[in-house]
N, C-alpha and C positions, 0 to 999 in steps of 0.2 A: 528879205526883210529881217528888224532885227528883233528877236524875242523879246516880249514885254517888259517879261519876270525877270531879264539880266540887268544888271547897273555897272555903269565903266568903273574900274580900280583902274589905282593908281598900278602900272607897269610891271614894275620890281616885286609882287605879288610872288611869291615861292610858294614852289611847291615844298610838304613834309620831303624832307633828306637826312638819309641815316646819318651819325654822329661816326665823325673818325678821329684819331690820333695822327698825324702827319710826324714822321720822323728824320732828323737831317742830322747830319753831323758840321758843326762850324767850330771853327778855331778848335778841333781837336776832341770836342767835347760832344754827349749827345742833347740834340734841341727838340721840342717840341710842340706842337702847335694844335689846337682842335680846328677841325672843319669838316663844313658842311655840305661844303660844294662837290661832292663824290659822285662817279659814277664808271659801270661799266663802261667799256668804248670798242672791245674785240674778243670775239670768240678764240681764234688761233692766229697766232698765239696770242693767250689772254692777254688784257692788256685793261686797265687804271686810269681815267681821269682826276685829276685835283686842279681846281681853282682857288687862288692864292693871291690874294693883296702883293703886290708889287714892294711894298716896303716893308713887308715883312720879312725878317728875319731868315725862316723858311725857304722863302723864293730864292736867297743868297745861298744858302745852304747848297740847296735842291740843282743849280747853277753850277754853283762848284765843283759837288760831287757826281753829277749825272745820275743822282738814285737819291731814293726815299722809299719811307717804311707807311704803311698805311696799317693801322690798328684799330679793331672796333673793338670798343670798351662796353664791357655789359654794366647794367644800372647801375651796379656798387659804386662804379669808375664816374659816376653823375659828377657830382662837383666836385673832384678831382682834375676831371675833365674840364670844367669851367675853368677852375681857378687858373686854368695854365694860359687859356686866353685874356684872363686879365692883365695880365704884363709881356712885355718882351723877353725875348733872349739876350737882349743886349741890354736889357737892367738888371737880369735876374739869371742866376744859373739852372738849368733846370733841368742838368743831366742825372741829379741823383733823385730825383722826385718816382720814379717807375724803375721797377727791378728790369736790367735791361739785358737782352741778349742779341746775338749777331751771328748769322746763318753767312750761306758765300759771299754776300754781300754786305761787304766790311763798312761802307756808310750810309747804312741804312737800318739803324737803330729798332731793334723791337720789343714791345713790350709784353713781357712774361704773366703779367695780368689779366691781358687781354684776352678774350678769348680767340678770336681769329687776326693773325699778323698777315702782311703783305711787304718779298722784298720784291722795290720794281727797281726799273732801272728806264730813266727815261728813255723816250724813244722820239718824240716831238714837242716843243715848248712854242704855244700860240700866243706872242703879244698882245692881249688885248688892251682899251683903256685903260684901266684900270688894275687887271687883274694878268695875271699869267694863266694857262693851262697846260698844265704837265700832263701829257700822256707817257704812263711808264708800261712798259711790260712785265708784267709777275714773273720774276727768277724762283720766287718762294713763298710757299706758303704755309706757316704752320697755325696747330691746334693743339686741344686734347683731344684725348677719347672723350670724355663725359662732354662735349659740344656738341658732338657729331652723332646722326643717325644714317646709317647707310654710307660710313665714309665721307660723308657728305657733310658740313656745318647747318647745323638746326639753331635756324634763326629765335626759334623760341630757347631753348636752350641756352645761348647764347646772352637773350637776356638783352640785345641791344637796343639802343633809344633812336628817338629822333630829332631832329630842328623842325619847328617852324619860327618863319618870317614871314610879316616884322616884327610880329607879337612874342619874337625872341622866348619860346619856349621848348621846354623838352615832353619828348611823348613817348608812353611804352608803347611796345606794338599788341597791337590785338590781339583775335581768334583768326584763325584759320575759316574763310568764306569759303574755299574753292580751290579746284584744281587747274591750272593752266594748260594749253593746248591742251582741250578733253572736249572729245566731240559728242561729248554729252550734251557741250553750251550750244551746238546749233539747232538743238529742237525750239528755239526759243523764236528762230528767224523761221523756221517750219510754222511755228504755231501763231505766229503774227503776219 
């Protein structure tokens, strides 16, 4: 049966998705685009999802070059970050807006502000209606020292945001609830 206390939503319901910078190189120049649609997709080799509107700029990029950059911008980068989705690359140039550097992979733009960059390099592009999904594989990944604890990128450090839709807003991240795989959490099904 179906629980009382739920009410049907409307489909398209998203879940909170960290904020990224997506980076392409087109006609020569660096483009870039925010989104939300990110995700892990492989452990080894690592490997990148991004979901991309079809008429985006981006996607042509991303096409051309077989690579793009994935950049998570911490709070500062808030409406910076916006602004750059309010218009196209094709009305506006938007190569000098981010201090920009380039690791082995020469079109795949990254930004020096951010705190954690990503170069991928595709590896599969799923047609779907509406959207594309790029799966790239991580060629590269940089930081600084002051993001990282344990060699590792500290999310709070880092300072980065999120999306929710549809209510199209940004959110910091929290506190620290918990540790993952900790078999501390199965006394819970012990004690129930």
């Amino acid at each position: 049966g179906v629980c009382m206390d739920k009410v049907s939503i409307d489909r398209n319901a998203a879940i909170p998705m960290p904020v990224c910078i997506v980076g392409t190189v087109v006609n020569e120049k660096a483009n870039f685009m925010p989104v939300g649609w990110v995700c892990r997709t492989n452990y080894q080799p690592p490997m990148i999802g991004i979901g991309i509107g079809k008429n985006h700029l981006t996607s042509k990029g991303v096409k051309q070059n077989g690579t793009f950059s994935v950049n998570f911008p911490g709070r500062p980068l808030m409406a910076k970050t916006d602004c750059i989705g309010l218009f196209s690359g094709s009305e506006k140039d938007k190569s000098t807006l981010f201090d920009c550097f380039y690791g082995e992979v020469k079109t795949a733009p990254l930004i020096s502000e951010a705190p954690l960059c990503l170069a991928c390099r595709v590896v599969e592009a799923v047609d779907l209606p509406t959207n594309i999904f790029f799966i790239g594989e991580i060629i590269e990944a940089w930081s600084e020292t002051r993001y990282l604890s344990k060699e590792h990128p500290d999310i709070k450090r880092m300072d980065v945001f999120f999306l929710s839709m549809p209510d199209n807003r940004y959110w910091a991240l929290g506190e620290t609830i918990g540790t993952a795989w900790n078999r501390e959490n199965l006394k819970i099904l012990v004690d129930s």
